[in-house]
C-alpha positions as CSV (number, residue, x, y, z in Angstrom):
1,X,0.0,0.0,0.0
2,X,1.5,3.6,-0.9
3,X,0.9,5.3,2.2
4,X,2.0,8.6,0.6
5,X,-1.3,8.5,-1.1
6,X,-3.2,7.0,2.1
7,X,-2.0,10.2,4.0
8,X,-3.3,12.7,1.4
9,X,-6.5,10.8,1.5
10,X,-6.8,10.8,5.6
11,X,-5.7,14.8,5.6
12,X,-8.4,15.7,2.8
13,X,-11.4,13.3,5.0
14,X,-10.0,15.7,7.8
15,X,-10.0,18.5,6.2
16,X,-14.1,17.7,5.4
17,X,-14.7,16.8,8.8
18,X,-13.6,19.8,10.3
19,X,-15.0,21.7,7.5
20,X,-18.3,20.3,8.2
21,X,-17.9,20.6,12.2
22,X,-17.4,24.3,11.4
23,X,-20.7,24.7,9.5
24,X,-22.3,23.2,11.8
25,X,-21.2,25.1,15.1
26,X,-21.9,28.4,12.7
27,X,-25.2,27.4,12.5
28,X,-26.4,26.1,15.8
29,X,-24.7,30.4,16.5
30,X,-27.1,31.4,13.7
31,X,-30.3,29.8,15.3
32,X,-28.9,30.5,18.8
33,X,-28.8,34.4,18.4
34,X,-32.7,35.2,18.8
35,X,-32.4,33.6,22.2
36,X,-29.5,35.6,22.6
37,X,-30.8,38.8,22.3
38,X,-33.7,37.6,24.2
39,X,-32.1,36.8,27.1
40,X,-29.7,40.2,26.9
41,X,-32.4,41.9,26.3
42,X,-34.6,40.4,29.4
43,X,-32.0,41.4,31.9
44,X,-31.9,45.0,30.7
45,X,-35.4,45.3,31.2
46,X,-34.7,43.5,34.2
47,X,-32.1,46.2,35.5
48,X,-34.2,48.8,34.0
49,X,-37.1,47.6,35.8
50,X,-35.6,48.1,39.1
51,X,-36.9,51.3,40.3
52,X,-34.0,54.5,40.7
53,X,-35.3,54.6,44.5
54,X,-34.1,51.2,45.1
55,X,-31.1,51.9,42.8
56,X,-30.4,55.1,44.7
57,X,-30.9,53.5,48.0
58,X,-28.6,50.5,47.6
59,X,-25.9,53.0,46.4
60,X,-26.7,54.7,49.8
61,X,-25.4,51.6,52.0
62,X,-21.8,51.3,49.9
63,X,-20.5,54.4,51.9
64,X,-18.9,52.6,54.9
65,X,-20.2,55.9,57.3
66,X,-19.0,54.1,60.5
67,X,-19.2,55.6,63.9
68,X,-16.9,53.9,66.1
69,X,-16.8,54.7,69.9
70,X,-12.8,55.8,69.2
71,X,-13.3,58.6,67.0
72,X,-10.0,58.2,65.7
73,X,-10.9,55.1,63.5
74,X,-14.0,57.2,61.9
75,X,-13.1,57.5,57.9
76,X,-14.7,61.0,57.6
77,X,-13.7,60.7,53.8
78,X,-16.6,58.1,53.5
79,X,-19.0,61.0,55.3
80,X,-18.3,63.4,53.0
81,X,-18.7,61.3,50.2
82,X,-21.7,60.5,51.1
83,X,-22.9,63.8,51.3
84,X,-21.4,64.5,47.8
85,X,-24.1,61.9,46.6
86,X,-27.0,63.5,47.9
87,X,-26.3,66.5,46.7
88,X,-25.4,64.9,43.2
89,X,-28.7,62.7,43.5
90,X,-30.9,65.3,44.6
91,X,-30.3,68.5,42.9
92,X,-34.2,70.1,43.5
93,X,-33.8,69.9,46.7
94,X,-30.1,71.0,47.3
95,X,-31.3,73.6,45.2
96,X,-35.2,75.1,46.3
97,X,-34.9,73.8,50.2
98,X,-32.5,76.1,52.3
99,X,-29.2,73.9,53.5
100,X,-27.1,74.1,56.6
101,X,-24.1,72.4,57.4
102,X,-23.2,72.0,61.2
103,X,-20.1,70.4,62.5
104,X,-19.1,69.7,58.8
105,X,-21.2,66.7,58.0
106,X,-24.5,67.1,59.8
107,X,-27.7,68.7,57.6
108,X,-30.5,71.3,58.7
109,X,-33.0,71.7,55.3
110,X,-35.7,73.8,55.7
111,X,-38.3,73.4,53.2
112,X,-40.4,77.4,53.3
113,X,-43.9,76.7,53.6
114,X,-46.6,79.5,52.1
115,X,-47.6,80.3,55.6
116,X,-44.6,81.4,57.0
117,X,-47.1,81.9,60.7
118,X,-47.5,78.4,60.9
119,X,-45.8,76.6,63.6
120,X,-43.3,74.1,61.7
121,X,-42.4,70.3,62.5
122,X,-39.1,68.8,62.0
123,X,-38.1,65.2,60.8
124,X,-34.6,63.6,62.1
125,X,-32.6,60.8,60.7
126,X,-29.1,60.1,60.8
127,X,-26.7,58.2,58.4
128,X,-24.1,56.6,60.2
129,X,-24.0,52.7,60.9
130,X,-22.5,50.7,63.3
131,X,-19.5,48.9,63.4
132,X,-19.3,45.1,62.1
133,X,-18.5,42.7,64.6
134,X,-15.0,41.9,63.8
135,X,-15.1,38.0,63.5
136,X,-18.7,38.2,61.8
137,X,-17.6,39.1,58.2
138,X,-18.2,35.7,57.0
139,X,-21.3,35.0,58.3
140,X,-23.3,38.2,56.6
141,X,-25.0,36.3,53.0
142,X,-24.3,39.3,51.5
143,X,-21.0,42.0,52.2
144,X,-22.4,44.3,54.6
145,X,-21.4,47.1,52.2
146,X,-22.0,46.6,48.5
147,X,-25.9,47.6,48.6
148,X,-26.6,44.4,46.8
149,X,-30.0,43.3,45.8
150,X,-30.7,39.4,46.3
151,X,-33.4,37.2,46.7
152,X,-36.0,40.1,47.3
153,X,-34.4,41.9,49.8
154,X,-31.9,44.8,50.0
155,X,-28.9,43.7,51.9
156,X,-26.5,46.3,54.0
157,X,-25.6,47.7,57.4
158,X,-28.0,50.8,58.2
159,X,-30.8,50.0,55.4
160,X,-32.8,49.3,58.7
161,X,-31.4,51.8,60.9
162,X,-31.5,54.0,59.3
163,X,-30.4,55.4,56.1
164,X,-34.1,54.1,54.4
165,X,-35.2,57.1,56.3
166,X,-32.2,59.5,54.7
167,X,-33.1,58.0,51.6
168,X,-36.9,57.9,52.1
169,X,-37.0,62.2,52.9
170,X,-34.9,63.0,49.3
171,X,-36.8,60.9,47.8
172,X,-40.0,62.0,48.6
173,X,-38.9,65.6,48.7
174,X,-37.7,65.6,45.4
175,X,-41.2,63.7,43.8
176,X,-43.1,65.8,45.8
177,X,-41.2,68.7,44.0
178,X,-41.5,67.2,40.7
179,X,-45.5,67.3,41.1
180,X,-45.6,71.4,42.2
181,X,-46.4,70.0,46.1
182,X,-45.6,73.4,48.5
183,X,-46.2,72.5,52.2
184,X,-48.3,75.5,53.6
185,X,-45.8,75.4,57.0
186,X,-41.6,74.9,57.1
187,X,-40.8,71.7,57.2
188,X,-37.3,70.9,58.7
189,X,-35.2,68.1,58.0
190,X,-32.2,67.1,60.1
191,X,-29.8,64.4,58.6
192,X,-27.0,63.7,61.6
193,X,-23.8,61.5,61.3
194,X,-23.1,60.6,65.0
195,X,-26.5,59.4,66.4
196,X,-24.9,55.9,67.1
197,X,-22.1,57.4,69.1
198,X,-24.3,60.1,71.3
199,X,-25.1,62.8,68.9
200,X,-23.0,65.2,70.2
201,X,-21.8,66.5,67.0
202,X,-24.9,66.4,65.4
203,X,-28.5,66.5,67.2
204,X,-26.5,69.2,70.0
205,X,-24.9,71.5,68.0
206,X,-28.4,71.6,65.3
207,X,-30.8,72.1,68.7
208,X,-28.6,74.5,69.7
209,X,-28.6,76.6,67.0
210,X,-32.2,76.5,66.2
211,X,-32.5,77.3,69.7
212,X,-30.5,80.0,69.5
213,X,-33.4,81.2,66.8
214,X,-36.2,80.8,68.7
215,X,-37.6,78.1,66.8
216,X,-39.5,75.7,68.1
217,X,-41.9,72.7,67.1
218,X,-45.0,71.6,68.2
219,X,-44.5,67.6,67.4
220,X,-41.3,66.1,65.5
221,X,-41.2,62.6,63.8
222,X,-37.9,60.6,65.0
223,X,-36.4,57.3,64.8
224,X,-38.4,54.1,65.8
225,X,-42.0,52.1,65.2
226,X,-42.5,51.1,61.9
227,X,-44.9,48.6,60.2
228,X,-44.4,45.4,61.8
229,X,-45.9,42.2,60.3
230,X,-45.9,38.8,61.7
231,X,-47.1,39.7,64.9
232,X,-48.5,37.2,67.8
233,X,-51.5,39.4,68.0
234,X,-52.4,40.1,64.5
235,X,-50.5,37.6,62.2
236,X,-50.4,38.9,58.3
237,X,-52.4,42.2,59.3
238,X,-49.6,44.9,59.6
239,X,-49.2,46.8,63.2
240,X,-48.4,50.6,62.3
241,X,-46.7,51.2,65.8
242,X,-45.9,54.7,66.5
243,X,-43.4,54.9,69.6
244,X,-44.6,57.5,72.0
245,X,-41.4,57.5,74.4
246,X,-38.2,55.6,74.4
247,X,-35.8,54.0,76.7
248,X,-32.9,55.7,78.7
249,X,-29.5,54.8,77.8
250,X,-27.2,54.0,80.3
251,X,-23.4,52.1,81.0
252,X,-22.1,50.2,84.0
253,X,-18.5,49.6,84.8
254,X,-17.5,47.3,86.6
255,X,-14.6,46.6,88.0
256,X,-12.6,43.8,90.3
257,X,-9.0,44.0,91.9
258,X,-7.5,40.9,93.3
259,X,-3.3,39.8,93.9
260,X,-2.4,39.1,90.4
261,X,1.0,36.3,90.4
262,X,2.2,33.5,88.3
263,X,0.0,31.2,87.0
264,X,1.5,28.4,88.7
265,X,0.7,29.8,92.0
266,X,-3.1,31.0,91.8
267,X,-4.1,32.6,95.3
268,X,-8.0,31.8,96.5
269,X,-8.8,35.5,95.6
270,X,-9.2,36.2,91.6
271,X,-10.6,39.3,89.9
272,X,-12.1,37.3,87.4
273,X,-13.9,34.9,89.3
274,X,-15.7,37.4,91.2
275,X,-16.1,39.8,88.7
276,X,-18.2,36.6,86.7
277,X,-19.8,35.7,89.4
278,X,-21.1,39.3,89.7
279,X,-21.9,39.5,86.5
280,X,-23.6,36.1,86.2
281,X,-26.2,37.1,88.9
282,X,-27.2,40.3,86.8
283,X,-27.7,38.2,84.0
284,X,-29.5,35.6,85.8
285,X,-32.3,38.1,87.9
286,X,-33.8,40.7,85.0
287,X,-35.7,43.2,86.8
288,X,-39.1,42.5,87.6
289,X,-41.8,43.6,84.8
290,X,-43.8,46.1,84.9
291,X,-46.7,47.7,82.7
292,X,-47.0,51.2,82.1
293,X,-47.9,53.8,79.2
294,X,-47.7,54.0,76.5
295,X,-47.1,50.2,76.6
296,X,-50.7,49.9,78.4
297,X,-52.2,52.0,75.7
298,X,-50.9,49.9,73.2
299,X,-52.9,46.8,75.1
300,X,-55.8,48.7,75.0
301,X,-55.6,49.6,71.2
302,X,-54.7,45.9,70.4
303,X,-57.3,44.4,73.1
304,X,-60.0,46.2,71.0
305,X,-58.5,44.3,67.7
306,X,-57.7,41.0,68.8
307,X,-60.8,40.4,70.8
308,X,-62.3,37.2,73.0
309,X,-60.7,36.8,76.4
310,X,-57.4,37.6,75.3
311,X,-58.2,40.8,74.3
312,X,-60.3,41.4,77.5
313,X,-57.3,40.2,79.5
314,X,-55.5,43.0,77.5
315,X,-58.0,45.8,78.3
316,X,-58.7,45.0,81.9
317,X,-55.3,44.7,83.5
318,X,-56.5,44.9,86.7
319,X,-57.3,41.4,86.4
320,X,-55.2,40.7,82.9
321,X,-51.8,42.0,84.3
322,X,-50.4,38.5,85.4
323,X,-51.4,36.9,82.4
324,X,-50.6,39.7,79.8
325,X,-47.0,39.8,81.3
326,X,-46.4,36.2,81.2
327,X,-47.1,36.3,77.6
328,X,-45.3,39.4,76.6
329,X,-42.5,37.8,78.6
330,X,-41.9,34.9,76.1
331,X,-40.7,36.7,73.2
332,X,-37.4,39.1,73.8
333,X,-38.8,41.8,71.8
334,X,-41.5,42.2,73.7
335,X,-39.9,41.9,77.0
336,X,-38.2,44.8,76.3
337,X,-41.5,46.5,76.2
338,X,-42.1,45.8,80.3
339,X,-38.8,45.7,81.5
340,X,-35.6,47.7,82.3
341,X,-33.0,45.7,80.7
342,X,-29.5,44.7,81.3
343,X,-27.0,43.1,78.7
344,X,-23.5,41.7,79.4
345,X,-21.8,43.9,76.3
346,X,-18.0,43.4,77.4
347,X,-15.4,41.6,79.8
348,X,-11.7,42.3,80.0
349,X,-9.2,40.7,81.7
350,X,-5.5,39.2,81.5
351,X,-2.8,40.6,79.2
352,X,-0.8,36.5,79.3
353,X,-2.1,33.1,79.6
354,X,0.3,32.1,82.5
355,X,-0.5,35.5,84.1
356,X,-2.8,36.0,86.8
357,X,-4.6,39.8,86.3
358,X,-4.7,42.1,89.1
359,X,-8.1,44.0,87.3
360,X,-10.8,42.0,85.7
361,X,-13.3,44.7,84.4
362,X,-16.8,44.2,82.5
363,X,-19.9,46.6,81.1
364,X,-23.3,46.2,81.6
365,X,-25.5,47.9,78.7
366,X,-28.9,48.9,80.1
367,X,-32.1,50.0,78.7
368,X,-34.5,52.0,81.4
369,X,-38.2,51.9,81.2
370,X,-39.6,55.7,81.0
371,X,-40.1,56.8,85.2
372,X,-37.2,54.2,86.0
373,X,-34.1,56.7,86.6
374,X,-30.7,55.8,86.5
375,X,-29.8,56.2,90.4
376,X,-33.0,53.5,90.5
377,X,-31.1,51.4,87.9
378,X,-27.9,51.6,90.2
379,X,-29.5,50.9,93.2
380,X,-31.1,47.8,91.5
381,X,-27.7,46.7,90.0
382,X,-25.5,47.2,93.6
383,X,-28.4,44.8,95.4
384,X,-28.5,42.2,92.9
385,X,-24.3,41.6,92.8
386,X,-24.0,42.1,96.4
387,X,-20.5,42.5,96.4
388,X,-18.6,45.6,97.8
389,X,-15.6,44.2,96.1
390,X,-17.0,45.1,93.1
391,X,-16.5,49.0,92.0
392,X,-19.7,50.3,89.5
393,X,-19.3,53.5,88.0
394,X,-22.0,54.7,84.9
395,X,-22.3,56.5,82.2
396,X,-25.7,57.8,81.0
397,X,-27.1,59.6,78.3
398,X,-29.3,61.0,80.5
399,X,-33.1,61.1,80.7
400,X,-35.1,60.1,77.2
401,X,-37.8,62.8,76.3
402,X,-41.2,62.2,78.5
403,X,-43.7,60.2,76.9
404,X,-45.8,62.1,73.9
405,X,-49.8,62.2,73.8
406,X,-51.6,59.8,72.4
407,X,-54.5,62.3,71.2
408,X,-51.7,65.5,70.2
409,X,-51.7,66.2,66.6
410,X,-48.2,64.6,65.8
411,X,-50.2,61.2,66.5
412,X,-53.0,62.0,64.5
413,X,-51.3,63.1,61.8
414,X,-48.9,60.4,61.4
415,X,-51.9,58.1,61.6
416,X,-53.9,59.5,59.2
417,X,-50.9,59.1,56.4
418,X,-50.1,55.5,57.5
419,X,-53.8,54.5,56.8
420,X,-54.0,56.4,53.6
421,X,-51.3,53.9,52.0
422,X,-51.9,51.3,54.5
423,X,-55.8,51.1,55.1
424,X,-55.2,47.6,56.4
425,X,-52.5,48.5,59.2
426,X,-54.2,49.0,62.2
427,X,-51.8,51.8,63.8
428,X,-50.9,51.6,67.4
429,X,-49.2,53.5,70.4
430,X,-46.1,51.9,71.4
431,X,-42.5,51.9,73.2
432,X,-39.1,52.1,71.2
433,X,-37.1,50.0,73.3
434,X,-33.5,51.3,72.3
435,X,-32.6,54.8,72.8
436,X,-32.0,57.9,70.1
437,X,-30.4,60.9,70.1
438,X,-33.9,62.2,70.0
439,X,-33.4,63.6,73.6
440,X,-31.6,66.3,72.6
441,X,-34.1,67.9,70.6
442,X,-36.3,68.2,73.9
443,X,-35.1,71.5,74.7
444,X,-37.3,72.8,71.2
445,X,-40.0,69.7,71.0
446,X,-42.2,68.9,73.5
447,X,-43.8,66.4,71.8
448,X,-41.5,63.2,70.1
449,X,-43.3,60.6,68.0
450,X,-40.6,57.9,66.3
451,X,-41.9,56.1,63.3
452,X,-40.3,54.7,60.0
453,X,-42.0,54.0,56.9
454,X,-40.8,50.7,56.3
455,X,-42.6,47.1,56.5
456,X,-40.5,45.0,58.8
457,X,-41.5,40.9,60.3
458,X,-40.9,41.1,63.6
459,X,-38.4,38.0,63.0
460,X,-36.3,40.6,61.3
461,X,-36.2,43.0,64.4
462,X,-33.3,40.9,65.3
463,X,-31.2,42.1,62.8
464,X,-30.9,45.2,63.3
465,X,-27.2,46.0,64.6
466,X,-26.3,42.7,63.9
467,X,-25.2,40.3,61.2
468,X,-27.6,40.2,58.0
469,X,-29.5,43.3,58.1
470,X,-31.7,43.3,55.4
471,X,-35.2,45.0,54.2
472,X,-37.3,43.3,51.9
473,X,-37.2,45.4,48.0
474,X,-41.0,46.2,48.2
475,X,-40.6,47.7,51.4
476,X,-37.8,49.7,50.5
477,X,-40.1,51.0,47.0
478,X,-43.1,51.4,49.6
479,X,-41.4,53.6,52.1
480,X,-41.0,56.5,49.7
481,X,-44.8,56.7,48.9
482,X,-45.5,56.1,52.6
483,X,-42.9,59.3,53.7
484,X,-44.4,61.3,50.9
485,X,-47.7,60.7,53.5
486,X,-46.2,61.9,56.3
487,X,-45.0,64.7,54.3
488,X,-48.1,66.0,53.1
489,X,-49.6,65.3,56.4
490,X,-47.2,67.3,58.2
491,X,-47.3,69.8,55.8
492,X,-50.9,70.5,55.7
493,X,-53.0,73.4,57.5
């Protein structure tokens, strides 16, 4: 056989094949690039479909505006860049309403009404986050940072708590603008950056000058309440809870000497043993319960609503008391409604692992019910460790703002906007159980009401400050129409 010719034969069959092969891929392209397009041109309406609020709002969370307790790790860069992209996202409004700067990154806008004798009101928010957890990183599903959409919700420290709200004003203010709206009174706006660290910078410094002015408000709307869903007294019908008071903020230090040594020598005295014993019985005996406005109001509004014997129970606590309490007492969020809390926040101790410390010291965050002062709080704390060994000093942020009227027209007015995009929420007095820098502003408010405009289960209550928070994409789209409400509300003769 000449295999000169059988080589020329196999190169020309190859040759064919491949030939062929390559036809054949062309065309499966050809018939392929309909669904192409399709598919390209499905996710750009996708993307296109997503509404510039959300967009907006998700770039809102990608600014890392952390308030660390040690100012010196604050990246101020971040605070002024975020600032930069309200201004850039919201020119009508950076451009009709009148803005103030205060202690370079804090906002006062003032939106002139057409009845400049009108008493105004004034809305707060603030745009710095808290800190992530170092160690937690890995267990957020999404980076805590890159505003990322997924799986219906919007993902990102402070989308809860609470640049929704930062987002939720400019938003609203700048439709509202876009449709000729003109409230008839002013309208304030002030957008802080340290509420998370005190609000010394920001809430002070803005009452002060507005003080200064003589300008005062007859209601404002803060931070805290929202629609909650999911709830053990109404299941899928929303609860509009507007917080008529909030709880004092205050620290305990506590601290334990003992004779420090080597390791291989431990003495029967240690700081750290009696420091965790101390702190073990404060965890282990909460203060007792106890039920009190607005919290009572609240029972009576939802007592009405949920009906039967429970809701009796709820509306006659001279007999319901025991009962209601027990029940309130099952679920941690609720708790916190009834009882001055007290969490175990940090322990320090030991600077070597075959060295016995000398100073073992801990802090105790608490949360006090409105009426329950601090020097009550430290009374309660010094009885329960029964140790003079133990030294407690505290920091407070003094008392919260008094509890607001249930029938003054910063209630009614925020409940007649949550029922005209929410007919189905039944709206409800209630307690925010953390604290704000909303005391600061008492010196020019009398009257505080804290609501958000945001739909939140109150599984998800648990996020907040912590790992995963998250707010689901409707709610985020929702809230603007919902503040544009409490706008118009406020706003009105």
């Amino acid at each position: 056989m000449r295999f000169d010719l059988f080589f020329q034969y196999a190169c020309m069959c190859a040759r064919a094949a491949f030939l062929k092969l390559a036809l054949l891929q062309v065309a499966l392209l050809w018939l392929a690039l309909p669904s192409l397009a399709l598919v390209v041109a499905s996710s750009a309406s996708a993307n296109a479909a997503q509404p510039a609020s959300l967009s907006r709002m998700a770039e809102a969370l990608r600014y890392p505006t952390v308030s660390f307790q040690d100012k010196t790790k604050i990246d101020y860069a971040q605070f002024d860049a975020f600032v930069a992209f309200l201004e850039r996202s919201y020119p009508a409004t950076f451009a009709n309403l009148h803005v103030e700067r205060f202690s370079k990154y804090s906002l006062l806008l003032r939106w002139p009404g057409t009845n400049s004798a009108a008493t105004p009101v004034l809305f707060d928010a603030h745009y710095d986050v808290v800190p992530i957890e170092p160690g937690t990183l890995k267990d957020w599903p999404q980076p805590p940072f890159a505003g990322k959409v997924s799986d219906g919700y919007l993902w990102g420290r402070g989308v809860i708590d609470d640049k929704l709200a930062v987002i939720a004003y400019f938003e609203a203010i700048e439709g509202l603008q876009r449709n000729g709206y003109r409230p008839t009174r002013d309208l304030y706006f002030s957008i802080v950056h340290d509420e998370e660290i005190g609000g010394e910078a920001g809430a002070v410094v803005l009452t002060a000058a507005l003080a200064q002015r003589g300008i005062s408000f007859p209601y404002m709307v803060g931070e805290g309440g929202a629609m909650i869903e999911q709830t053990p007294w109404l299941g899928e019908r929303p609860m509009a809870m507007i917080a008529l008071a909030e709880k004092t903020y205050v620290t305990f230090s506590l601290h334990a000497d003992a004779e420090g040594g080597h390791s291989s020598m431990p003495s029967a005295d240690s700081a750290i043993a009696r420091l965790a014993t101390a702190v073990t019985r404060v965890h282990e005996n909460p203060l007792p319960p106890r039920l009190q406005s607005p919290i009572i109001e609240m029972l009576d509004v939802l007592g009405a609503e949920v009906g039967g014997v429970q809701g009796w129970m709820m509306r006659n606590l001279w007999l319901g008391r025991p009962f209601v309490l027990n029940a309130l007492g099952d679920i941690p969020a609720n708790n916190a409604m009834v009882r001055s809390t007290a969490a175990l926040t940090m322990f320090d101790a030991g600077v070597k692992e075959n060295v016995i410390p000398q100073r073992a010291s801990a802090k105790i965050n608490m949360r006090l019910l409105p009426g329950f002062s601090v020097e009550d709080a430290v009374a309660a704390i010094k009885k329960i460790i029964d140790d003079e060994r133990i030294s407690i000093s505290t920091d407070s942020w003094g008392q919260s703002p008094p509890v607001a009227p249930m029938d003054g027209e910063g209630y009614a007015r925020i409940s007649r906007a949550i029922q005209e995009v929410f007919p189905e929420a039944l709206v409800v007095p209630g307690l925010l159980v953390a604290s704000t820098d909303t005391r600061h502003y008492q010196r020019i408010c009398p009257s505080i009401y804290r609501f958000r405009p945001f739909q939140l289960p109150m599984g998800d209550t648990a996020r907040i400050h912590s790992t995963g928070e998250r707010l689901a994409t409707a709610s985020v789209v929702k809230s603007v129409e919902l503040m544009s409400a409490l706008i118009k509300s406020a706003g009105a003769p």
